[in-house]
C-alpha positions in Angstrom: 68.6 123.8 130.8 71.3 121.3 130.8 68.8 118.5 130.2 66.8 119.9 127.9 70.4 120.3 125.8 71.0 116.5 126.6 67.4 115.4 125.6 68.2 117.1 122.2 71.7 115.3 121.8 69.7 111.9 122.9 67.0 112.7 120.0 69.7 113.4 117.3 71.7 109.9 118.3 68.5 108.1 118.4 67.8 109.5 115.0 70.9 109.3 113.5 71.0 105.7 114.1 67.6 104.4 114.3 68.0 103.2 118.1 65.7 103.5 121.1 67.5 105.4 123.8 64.4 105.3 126.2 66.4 103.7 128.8 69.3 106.5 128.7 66.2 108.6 129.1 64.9 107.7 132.3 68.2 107.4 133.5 68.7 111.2 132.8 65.0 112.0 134.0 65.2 109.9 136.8 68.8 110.7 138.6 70.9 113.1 137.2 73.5 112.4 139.4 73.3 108.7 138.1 73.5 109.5 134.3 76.5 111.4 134.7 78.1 108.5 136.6 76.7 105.9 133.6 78.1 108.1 131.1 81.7 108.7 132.9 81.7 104.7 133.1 81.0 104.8 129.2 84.1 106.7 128.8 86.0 103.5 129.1 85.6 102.7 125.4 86.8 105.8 124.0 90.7 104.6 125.2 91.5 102.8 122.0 95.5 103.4 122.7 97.9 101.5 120.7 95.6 98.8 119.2 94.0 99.2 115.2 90.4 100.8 115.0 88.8 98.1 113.4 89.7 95.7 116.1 88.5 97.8 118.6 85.3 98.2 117.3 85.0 93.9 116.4 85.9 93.1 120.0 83.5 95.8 121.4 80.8 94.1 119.0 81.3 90.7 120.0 80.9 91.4 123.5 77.8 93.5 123.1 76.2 90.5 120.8 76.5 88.3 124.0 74.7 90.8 125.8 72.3 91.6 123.5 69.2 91.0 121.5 70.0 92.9 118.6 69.6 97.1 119.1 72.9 97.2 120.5 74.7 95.4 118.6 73.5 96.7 115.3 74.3 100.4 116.8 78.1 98.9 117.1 77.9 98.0 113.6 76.8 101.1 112.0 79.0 103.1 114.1 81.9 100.7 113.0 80.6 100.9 109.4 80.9 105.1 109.9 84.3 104.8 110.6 85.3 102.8 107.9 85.3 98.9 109.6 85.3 97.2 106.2 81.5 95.4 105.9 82.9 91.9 105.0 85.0 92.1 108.4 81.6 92.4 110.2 80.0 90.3 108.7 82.7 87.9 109.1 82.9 88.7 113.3 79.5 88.8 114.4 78.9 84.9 112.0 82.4 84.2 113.9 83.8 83.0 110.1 87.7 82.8 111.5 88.8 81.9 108.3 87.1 85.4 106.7 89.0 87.8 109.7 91.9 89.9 108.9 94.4 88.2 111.3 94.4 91.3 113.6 91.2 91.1 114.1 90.8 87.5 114.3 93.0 87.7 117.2 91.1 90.5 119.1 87.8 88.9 118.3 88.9 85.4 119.7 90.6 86.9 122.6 87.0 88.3 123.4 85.5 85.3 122.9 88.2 83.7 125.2 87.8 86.3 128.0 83.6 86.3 128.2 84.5 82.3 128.4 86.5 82.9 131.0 88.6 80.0 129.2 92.6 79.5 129.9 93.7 80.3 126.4 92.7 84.4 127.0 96.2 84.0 129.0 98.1 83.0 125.7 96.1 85.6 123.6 96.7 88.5 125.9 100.6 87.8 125.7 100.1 87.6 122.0 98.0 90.9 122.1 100.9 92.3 124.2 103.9 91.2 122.2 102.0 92.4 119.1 100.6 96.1 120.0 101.7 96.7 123.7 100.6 96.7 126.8 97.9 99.8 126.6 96.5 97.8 123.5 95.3 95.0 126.5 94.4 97.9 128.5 92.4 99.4 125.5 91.2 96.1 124.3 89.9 95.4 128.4 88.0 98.6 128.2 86.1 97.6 124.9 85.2 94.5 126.5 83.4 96.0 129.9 81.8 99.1 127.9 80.5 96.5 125.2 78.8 95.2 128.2 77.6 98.7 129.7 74.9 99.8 127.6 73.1 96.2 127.1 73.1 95.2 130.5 71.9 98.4 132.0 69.1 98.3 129.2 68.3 95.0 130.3 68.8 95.6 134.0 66.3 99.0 133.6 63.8 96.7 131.9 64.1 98.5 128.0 65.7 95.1 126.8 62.5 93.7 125.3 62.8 94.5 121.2 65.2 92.1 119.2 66.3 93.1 116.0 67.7 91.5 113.2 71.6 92.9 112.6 72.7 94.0 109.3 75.7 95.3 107.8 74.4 97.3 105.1 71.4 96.0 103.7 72.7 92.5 104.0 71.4 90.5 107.5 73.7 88.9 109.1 73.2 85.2 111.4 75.0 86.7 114.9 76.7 84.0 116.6 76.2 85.1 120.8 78.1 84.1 123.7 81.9 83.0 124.1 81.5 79.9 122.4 81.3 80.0 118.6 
């Protein structure tokens, strides 16, 4: 009874937001046990403690873009879009236009960028970050980063990562700039 319920939710998401959830599906179908550990682990980027919406939702999008081929990332945008993430902001994060970012969100997206480099200036950005919104902004802010990971990687780990997409904010496509380095 209890998956029948959570096939329905599934089919209503995938609905509501044009997105292929076959992966979340054999998860379910597959190891019950294992869904409800994946979707405990998705928890992580519902803490958004401290730090503003919209930069929570750009740093969550510019990790999933390095992750992904497009589904993902365009279900980040249209969730970001239903909560009121201005669309010139998106656009402006997933091209990685600096100059076009609010400077809050400039400064979570290249924080992001910073950590998935690995590179020594994520040090001087998470002081910034901390000075700025307070220590469980970072912790909010390190949880966007590992769940914009999640849901690509286990798509691409279960072997559903195979249709790109174009991302669009709106009706406008967008060029995504992937990976750490812009």
């Amino acid at each position: 009874m209890l998956k029948w319920l959570i096939r329905r939710q599934l089919a209503a998401f995938e609905k509501q937001y044009d997105y292929d959830a076959g992966y979340v599906r054999e998860l379910l179908d597959t190891d019950f046990k294992a869904f409800r550990m994946f979707m405990t682990a998705a928890k992580l980027g519902y803490y958004k403690r401290d730090v503003p919406e919209a930069v929570h939702f750009c740093v969550g999008i510019v990790v999933t873009a390095s992750e992904d081929c497009g589904p993902c990332t365009q279900l980040g945008v249209s969730m970001a879009l239903e909560r009121g993430v201005p669309a010139d902001v998106l656009q402006a994060v997933l091209s990685n236009d600096l100059a076009r970012m609010p400077e809050d969100v400039r400064l979570g997206v290249r924080y992001a960028r910073a950590v998935l480099a690995h590179a020594p200036e994520a040090d001087g950005l998470r002081e910034e970050i901390v000075g700025r919104w307070g220590p469980r902004a970072l912790i909010a802010l390190a949880f966007a980063i590992n769940a914009g990971r999640l849901y690509p990687t286990l798509k691409y780990a279960m072997g559903h990562g195979k249709a790109c997409q174009r991302v669009h904010v709106g009706d406008l496509p967008v060029a995504v700039v992937r990976g750490a380095a812009a």
